[in-house]
N, C-alpha and C positions, 0 to 999 in steps of 0.2 A: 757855346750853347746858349737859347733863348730863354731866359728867365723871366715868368710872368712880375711884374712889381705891382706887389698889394695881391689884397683879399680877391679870387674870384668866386661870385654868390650863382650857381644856378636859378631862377626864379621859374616858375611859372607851374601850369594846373597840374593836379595829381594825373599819374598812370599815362606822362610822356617820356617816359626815359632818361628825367633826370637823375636819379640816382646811380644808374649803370651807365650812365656818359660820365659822370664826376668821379667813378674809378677810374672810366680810361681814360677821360683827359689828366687826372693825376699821375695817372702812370708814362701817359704823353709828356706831362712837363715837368716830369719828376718832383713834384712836392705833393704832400699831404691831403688825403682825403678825409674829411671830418663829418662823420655820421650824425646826424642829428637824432633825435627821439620822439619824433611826435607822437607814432604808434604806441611808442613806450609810456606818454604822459597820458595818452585816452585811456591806457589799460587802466594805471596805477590810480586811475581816478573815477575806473568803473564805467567810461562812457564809447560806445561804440562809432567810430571817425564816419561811418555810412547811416546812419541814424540822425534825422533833421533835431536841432535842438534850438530852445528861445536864445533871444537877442542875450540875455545876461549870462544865462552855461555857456554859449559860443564866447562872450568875451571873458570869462573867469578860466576857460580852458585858455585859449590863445594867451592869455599872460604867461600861463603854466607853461604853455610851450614856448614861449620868446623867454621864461628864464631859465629853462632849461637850455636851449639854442643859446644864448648867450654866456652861460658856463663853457659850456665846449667851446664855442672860439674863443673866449677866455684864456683856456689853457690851451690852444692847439699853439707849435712852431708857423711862422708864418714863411712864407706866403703858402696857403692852402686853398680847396676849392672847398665848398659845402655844396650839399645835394639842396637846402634851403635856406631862404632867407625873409627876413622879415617884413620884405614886399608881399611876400605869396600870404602872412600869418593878415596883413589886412586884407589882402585880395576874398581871401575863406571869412575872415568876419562879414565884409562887404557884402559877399556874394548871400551872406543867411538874412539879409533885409531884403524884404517883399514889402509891398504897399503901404498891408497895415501891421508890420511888425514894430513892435512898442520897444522906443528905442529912448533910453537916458545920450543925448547928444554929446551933452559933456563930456562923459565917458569913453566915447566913440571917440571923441575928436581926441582924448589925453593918449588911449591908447594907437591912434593913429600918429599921433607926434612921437610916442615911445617910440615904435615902430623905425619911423624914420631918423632918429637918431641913433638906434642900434644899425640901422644898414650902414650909415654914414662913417659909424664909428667901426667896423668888424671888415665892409666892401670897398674897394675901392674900381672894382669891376664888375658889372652883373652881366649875364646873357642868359637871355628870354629862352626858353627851349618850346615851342608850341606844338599842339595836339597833330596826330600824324599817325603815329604807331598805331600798329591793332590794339583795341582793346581785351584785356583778358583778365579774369576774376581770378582774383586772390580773394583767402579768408583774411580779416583786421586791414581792409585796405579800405580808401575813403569809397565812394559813392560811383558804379561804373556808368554812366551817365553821358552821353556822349555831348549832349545839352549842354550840362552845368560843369563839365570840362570847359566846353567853348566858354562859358560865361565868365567862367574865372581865367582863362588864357585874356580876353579882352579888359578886365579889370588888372591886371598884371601888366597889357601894354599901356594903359591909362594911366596907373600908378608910378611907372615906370620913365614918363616925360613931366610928371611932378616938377617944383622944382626947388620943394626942399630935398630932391636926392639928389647927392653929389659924385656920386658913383659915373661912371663910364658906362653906359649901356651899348649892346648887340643886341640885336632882337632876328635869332637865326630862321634860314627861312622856312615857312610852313612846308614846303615838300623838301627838304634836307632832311630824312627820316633816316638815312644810312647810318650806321654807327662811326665810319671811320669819314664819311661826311661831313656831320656832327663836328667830330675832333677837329679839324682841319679847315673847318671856318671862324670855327671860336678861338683855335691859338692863331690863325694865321691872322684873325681879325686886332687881337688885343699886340700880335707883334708889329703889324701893323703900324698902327699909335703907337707903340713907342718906338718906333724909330721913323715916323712919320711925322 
């Protein structure tokens, strides 16, 4: 049987199906699916994830959530898949800079090096999932936007040819919306590489 080797990170925009593709490609390649908390830190911290907020809440939250997400792979069994990674945690900072948003650089820049060293250190595989599905409103869910979905799907493939990330990228196709689809390019993609 084909055993993924290392971490794989779902990446990419809110309300594409990443979290219900990373149980069933769990369940596809029998290891560990690892729930992350982001809704859980916006509650515990009083801030609504659909609600635009300034440059410095945007990044005092995203810490809160990359050390939150970093506890859970922390203690998860490996090899696991996560529904998020801390490509997508710059992709959401990135994406709240407009023109004239007032921005401390330094800060940007420490937590975007964070960032890429927790992917470095937790992934060793990521695959892109991009926008496709219907959109459909939940309550505590980020922003239904079909705009600023696409915006952050294109900062997520930008982010994602970096080249402090060391990971293996797939970047699955935009009309691949099937669910058993889905499965079936991304293991067949990473069994691929390793025995390729």
């Amino acid at each position: 049987m084909y055993r993924l080797n290392g971490n794989l990170g779902l990446c990419g925009a809110h309300r594409t199906g990443k979290t219900t593709l990373a149980i069933a490609l769990a369940d596809h390649l029998h290891i560990p699916f690892v729930r992350t908390t982001t809704s859980q830190v916006f509650a515990r911290l009083g801030l609504d994830p659909a609600e635009p907020m300034d440059f410095n809440t945007r990044l005092f939250v995203q810490n809160h959530v990359l050390d939150a997400a970093e506890q859970v792979w922390q203690d998860a069994a490996t090899p696991f898949i996560s529904d998020r990674t801390p490509i997508d945690m710059i992709a959401y900072t990135l994406g709240d800079i407009q023109g004239k948003t007032e921005v401390d650089f330094d800060l940007l820049n420490q937590y975007i090096d964070r960032c890429f060293a927790s992917t470095n250190q937790f992934f060793q595989h990521l695959a892109i999932i991009q926008p496709g599905i219907p959109l459909i409103y939940e309550e505590g869910k980020a922003a239904l936007n079909a705009a600023y979905i696409e915006h952050i799907n294109i900062l997520v493939i930008g982010l994602c040819g970096d080249s402090r990330l060391k990971a293996e990228v797939f970047c699955n196709a935009r009309d691949a919306i099937d669910l058993e689809a889905r499965i079936l390019n991304i293991s067949d993609e990473f069994k691929s590489r390793k025995t390729g």
